[in-house]
N, C-alpha and C positions, 0 to 999 in steps of 0.2 A: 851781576851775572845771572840769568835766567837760564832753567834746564827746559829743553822739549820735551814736552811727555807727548805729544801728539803722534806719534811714530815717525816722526821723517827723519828723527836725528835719533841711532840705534844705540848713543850712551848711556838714555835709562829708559827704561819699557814698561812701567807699573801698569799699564792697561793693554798688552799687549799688539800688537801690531797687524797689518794688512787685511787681512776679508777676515780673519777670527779677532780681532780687536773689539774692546767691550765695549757696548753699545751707551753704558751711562756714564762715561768720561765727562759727557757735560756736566752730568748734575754732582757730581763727585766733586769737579773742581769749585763748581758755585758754592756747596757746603762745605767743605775742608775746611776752609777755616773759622766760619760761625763755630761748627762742633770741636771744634781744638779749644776753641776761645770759651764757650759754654764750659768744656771738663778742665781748664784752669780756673774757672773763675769759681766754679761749684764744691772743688775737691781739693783739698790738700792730698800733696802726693809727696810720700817720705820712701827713707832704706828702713828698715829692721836693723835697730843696735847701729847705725849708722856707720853701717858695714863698706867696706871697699868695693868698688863696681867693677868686677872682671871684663875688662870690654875684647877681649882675645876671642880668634873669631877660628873656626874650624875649615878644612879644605876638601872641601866639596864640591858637587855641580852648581850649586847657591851657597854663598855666602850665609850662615849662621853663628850664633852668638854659640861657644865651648859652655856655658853656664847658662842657665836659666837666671833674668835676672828677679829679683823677689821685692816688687813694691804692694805698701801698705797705701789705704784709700782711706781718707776718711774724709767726710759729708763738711761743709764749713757752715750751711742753713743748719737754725736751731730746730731741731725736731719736736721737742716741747712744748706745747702751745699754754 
């Protein structure tokens, strides 16, 4: 199942829509996934104390997460030479 982000189908808008619609949608979608793949492959991504993930969301005009959530980055290249 694939989502339109192009505007013609108004169930998700991440670049929003009609004559104010963002001009770099192409180049967005052509790197999305290189740079997702590049900050998995680069970075261990952990919880703090391997805490529980509050994923409870607030009711708003946008949807937002009730909690901040708090990850740790660390580097997986040896910085050491």
């Amino acid at each position: 199942m694939g989502l339109d982000v192009k505007w013609t189908n108004f169930e998700l808008i991440p670049f929003g829509a009609g004559r104010r619609h963002c001009p770099g949608i192409g180049l967005a979608s052509q790197t999305l996934h290189m740079v997702l793949a590049t900050l998995l492959q680069k970075f261990d991504l952990s919880i703090p104390n391997n805490a529980h993930i509050d994923m409870s969301a607030t009711a708003r005009l946008t949807n937002a997460k009730a909690t901040s959530l708090e990850v740790l980055v660390s580097s997986r290249l040896n910085t050491t030479i």
